[in-house]
C-alpha positions, -999 to +999 in steps of 0.1 A: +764+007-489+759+047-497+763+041-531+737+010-534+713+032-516+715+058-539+711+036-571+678+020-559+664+055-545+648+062-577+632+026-577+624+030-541+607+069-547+590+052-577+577+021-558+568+046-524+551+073-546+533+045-572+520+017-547+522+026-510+513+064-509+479+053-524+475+025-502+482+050-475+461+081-484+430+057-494+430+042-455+434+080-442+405+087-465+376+062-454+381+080-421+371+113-435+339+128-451+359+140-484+335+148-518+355+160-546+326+180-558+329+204-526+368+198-518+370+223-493+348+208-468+369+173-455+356+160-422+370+138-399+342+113-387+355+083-381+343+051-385+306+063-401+318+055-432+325+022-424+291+022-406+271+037-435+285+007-461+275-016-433+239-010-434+240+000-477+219-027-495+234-020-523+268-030-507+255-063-497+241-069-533+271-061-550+293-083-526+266-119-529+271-108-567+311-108-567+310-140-546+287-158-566+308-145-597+342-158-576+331-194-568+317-202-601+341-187-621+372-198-605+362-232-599+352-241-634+387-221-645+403-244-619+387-275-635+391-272-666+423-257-666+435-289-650+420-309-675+435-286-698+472-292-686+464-327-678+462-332-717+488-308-728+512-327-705+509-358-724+529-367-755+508-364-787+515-349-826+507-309-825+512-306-785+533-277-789+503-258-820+481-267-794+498-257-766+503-219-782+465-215-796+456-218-755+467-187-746+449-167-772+417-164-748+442-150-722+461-129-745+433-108-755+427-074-739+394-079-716+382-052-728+379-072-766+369-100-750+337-083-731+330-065-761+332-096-785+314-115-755+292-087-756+280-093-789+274-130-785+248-123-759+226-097-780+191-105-785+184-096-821+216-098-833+240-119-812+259-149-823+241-170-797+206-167-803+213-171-841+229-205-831+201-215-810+174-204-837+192-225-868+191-252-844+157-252-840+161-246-802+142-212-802+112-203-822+114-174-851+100-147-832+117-155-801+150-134-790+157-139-755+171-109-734+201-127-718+213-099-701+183-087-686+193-094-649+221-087-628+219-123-621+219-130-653+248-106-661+265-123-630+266-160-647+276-150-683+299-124-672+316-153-655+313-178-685+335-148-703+358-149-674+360-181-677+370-183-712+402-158-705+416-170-679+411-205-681+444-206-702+463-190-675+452-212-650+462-241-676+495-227-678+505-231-639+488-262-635+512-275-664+545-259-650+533-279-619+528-303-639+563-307-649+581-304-622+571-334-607+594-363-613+588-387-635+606-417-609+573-410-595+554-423-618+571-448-631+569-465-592+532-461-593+530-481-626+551-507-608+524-507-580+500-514-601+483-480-603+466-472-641+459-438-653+433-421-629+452-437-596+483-421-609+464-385-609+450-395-576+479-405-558+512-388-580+492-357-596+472-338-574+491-340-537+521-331-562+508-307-577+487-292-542+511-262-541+511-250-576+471-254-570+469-233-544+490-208-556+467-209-587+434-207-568+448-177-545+457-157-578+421-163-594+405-153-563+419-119-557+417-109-595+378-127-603+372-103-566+383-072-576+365-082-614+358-045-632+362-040-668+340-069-681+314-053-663+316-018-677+310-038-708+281-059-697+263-035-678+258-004-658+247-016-630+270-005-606+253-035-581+268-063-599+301-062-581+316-044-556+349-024-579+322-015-599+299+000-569+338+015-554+344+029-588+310+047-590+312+061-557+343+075-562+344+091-599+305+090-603+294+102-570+330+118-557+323+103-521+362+094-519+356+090-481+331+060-486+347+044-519+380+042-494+364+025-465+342+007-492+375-005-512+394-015-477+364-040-468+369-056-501+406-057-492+397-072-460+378-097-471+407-108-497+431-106-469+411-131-448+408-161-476+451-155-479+450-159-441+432-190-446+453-200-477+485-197-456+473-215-426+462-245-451+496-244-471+511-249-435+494-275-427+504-291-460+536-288-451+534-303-416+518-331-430+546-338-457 
């Protein structure tokens, strides 16, 4: 037993010192007044930080923003990317080429794919008002400013999102996919049941876990959304990491950035909660 102990220690020191000392030192942190530009003055107040975020308008802008960003982006990821595996699971010449060439999107750093993004969306130069002007959509002289809005920034930030990590949504939708059996199926078709009552009644209450396991993942990581948006913009009100990471390395309020971080992490922790409670339920039921 000794001797087990000792070999993970160094795992366990890594994991302690890496993850959970963080996690620890940011909570004691949104309890403190603590500016990095004037480190010798830390003051314990409380819950005013807490308070303070509660009442910042730029908090509440930033937060609509990342919602609006999570709901359209991960439901149009979700979508498609069951579409997507719906088509890849059937038997056709070049399934497995096509099946490889998905993940490129996802493959890419982000970081390429907002700059490349980036470039698509420039108004004298971008791939996407060339398109629209040999189309004939815009006139000659006319160069929209697509990115002129945090809303606008908002939508086609998510469109990029969308274009990454719809593969990886693909991917666990088809391993889902898979697994289910095909005896299934092949009673349906006995039943009667064509193509779309098959999805209907075989596919999706099948495939409900490895959906919601899908739909959790997307959630927490289109939430905590960052690096397109350093691309994009630098508007710090566009989501709230990008407000957190301002406050802390822009302005050094590491006091409010840790309370500020912690309600974003509160507000993922609730949609789990509710995640759980339905996976339970689902469950029950079966």
């Amino acid at each position: 037993m000794l001797f087990a102990i000792l070999l993970l220690a160094p795992t366990l020191y890594l994991l302690l010192r890496i993850f959970i000392l963080p996690i620890v030192q940011s909570l004691v942190w949104s309890f403190f007044k603590y500016n990095l530009m004037d480190g010798s003055t830390i003051e314990y107040v409380g819950l005013r930080n807490y308070m303070d975020i509660s009442v910042l308008q730029d908090f509440w802008i930033s937060m609509k923003n990342t919602s609006y960003f999570t709901v359209f982006s991960v439901a149009l990821e979700l979508a498609i990317g069951f579409l997507c595996a719906l088509v890849l699971n059937q038997t056709f010449i070049g399934r497995s080429f096509f099946r490889g060439i998905i993940i490129i999107p996802w493959a890419m750093l982000t970081l390429v794919n907002g700059l490349l993004w980036n470039w698509i969306y420039q108004p004298g130069y971008g791939a996407l008002n060339t398109i629209l002007h040999n189309m004939h959509v815009l006139g000659a002289d006319t160069n929209p400013v697509w990115l002129s809005s945090s809303g606008k920034v908002v939508f086609f930030t998510a469109l990029t999102d969308i274009w990454k990590m719809t593969p990886f949504m693909t991917l666990l939708l088809l391993a889902g996919m898979q697994s289910i059996s095909v005896s299934l199926y092949e009673a349906a078709a006995i039943d009667g049941a064509n193509f779309w009552k098959k999805i209907w009644h075989v596919t999706l209450p099948q495939l409900m876990p490895s959906l919601m396991i899908a739909l959790v993942l997307r959630v927490i990581g289109a939430f905590r959304v960052y690096d397109i948006l350093t691309v994009f913009t630098g508007n710090p009100n566009t989501s709230v990491s990008y407000l957190t990471y301002n406050f802390a390395f822009r302005y050094f309020y590491l006091g409010r950035a840790s309370a500020m971080a912690w309600i974003s992490t509160i507000f993922i922790l609730i949609f789990i909660v509710i995640y759980m409670i339905m996976l339970k339920r689902q469950q029950k039921e079966q």
